[in-house]
N, C-alpha and C positions, 0 to 999 in steps of 0.2 A: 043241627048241633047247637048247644046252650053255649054264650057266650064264653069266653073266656078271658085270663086276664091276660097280658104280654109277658113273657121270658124277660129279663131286665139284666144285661149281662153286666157285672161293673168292667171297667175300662183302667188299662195301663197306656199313658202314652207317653213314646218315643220321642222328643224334640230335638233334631241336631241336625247337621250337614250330611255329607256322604257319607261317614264314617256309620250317620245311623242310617241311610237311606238304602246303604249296602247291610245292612244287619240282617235282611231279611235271605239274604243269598244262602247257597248252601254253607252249613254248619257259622251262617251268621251265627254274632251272640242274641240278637231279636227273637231268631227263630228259638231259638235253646231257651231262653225267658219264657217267647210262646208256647211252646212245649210244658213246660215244667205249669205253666197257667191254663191247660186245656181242660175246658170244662165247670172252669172257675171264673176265669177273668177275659175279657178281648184286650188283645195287646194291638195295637194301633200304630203303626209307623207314618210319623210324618217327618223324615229323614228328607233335604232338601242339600242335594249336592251341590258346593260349591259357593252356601250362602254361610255369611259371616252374622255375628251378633248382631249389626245394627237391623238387617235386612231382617233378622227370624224378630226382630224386639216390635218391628213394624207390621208385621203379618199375624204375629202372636194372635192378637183379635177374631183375626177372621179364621182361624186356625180352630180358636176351641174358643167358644161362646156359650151362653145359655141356650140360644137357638138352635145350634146344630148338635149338642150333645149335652145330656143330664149333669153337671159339672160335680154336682153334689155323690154323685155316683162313680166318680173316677177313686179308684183307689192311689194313684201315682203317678208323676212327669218325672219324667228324666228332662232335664237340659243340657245339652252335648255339642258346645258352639266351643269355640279358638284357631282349631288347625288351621281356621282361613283367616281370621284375623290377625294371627301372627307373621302372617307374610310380612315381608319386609318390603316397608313403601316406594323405594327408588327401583325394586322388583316388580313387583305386585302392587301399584296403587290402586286396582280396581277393586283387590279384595281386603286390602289394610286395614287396620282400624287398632287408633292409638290404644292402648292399654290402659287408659283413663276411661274413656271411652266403652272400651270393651267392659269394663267393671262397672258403669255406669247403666250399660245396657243389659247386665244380666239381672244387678239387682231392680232395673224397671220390669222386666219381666216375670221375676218371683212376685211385686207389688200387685204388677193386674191378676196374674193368679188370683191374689186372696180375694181382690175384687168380683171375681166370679165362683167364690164358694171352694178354691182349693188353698188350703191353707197351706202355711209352710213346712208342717211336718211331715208335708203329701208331695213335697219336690226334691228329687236330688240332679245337684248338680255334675258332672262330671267334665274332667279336664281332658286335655289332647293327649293323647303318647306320646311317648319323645318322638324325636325326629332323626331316623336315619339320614345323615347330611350326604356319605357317599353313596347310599344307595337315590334319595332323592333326585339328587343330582343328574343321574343317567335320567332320570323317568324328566327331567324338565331339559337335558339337550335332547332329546327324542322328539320334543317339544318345539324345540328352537329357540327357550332360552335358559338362561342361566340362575342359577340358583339362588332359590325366592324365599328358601326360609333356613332358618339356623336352629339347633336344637337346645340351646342357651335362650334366646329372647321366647320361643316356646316355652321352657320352662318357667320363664318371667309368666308371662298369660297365665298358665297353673296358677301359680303361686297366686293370681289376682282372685282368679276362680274361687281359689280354696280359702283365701280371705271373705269374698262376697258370703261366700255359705255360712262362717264365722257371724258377719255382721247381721244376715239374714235371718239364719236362724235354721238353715237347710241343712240336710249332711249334703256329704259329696266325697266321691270319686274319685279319687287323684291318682290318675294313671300316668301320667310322666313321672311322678316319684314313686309308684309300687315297682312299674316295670323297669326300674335301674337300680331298685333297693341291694344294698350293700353290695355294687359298682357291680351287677349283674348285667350279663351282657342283652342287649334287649332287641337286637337287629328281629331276632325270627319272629318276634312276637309281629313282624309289620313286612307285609307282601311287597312293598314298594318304596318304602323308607316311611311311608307317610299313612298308608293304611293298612289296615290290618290284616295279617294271614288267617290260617284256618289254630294255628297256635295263639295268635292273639285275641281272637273272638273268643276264642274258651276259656282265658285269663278274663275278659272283661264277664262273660258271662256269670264265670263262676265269681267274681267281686260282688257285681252289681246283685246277683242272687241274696248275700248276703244285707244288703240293704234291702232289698226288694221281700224277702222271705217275711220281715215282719209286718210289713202294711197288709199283705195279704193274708198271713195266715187264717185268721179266722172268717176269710170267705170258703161257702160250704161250696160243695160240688153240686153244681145244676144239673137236676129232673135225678132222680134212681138210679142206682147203678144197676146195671138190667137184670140181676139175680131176682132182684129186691121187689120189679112187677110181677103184679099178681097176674099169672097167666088169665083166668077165669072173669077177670076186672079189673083190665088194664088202665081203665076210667080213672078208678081208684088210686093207683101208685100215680097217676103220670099228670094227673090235674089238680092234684091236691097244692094248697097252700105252702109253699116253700121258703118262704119270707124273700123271694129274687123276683116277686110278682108288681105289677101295677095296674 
């Protein structure tokens, strides 16, 4: 067989804690993006439960580099860091992280982006959902302790988020203020006060589509759609120049 060149798929990827690490689960919102990008784009979860902004701001590097992936070829990041940083520190000092801090570290992490070829128009940022306090609650005595975050200082973190993207220059996501828009009740949208059920995956899917739909659009569909080979000279349909080659 005469050489040929490599399929080049472009890449979406996922940056954030549990919230995106569990995306991929059934009727995740990851899966539903994946879906809606099959045949177009690989969507790529690097969801890291339980890690806050300072921790993803330090691993960022070794995460997505020029060496382990094409950077110039990624269509989009999401960044999807706060629910752990807004723990409240006399609770949670392991996963803390001041709200100085936490702004500090999202916008060093949009910087090294650009540093390796993805600009800022190629990241959105997104915020935590609010925080069910009395469903939380049960999921952290269950636990054995007591209640480690508030759905007020969570929305402080948003609000920082959705500043950074202002000063950045990124859209973003603000799903603590969609999901209580005009004092709507927002409990179902979240399986355990804290993450999301099969009703809130599909709120953040169908948001995130909407940002997401235009970076992609004009990526074509990889190889023929199988009508379109020629039975007689399948050579012909399925090796031909596609512009997704290298």
């Amino acid at each position: 067989m005469s050489s040929v060149k490599s399929i080049v798929w472009p890449k979406v990827i996922l940056y954030g804690d549990s919230i995106t690490q569990f995306s991929f689960e059934h009727f995740g919102w990851g899966s539903a993006i994946s879906s809606r990008l099959a045949r177009k784009c690989d969507v790529i979860n690097r969801g890291l439960s339980g890690y806050n902004s300072e921790w993803a701001k330090i691993i960022l590097p070794r995460v997505i580099n020029r060496e382990n992936m094409d950077t110039q070829n990624i269509a989009a990041v999401t960044i999807f860091f706060g629910a752990n940083d807004c723990a409240l520190k006399e609770k949670n000092p392991q996963q803390h992280i001041p709200i100085e801090e936490y702004a500090l570290n999202l916008k060093s992490m949009v910087q090294y982006l650009k540093t390796v070829s993805i600009p800022e128009e190629k990241v959105i940022l997104i915020t935590s959902p609010p925080l069910d306090e009395a469903a939380w609650e049960k999921e952290c005595i269950v636990k054995g302790c007591a209640l480690n975050r508030l759905n007020a200082v969570a929305g402080q973190y948003a609000q920082a988020c959705v500043q950074v993207a202002a000063e950045c220059g990124t859209e973003v996501l603000d799903l603590w203020t969609l999901m209580q828009k005009n004092g709507q009740e927002f409990s179902s949208y979240l399986s355990d006060g804290l993450h999301l059920s099969d009703k809130g995956n599909e709120f953040v899917a169908l948001h995130l589509w909407r940002l997401l739909e235009k970076r992609v659009a004009s990526l074509p569909l990889i190889l023929p759609y199988w009508a379109d080979v020629d039975p007689l000279s399948p050579e012909t349909s399925l090796l031909k120049d596609s512009g997704q080659e290298k």
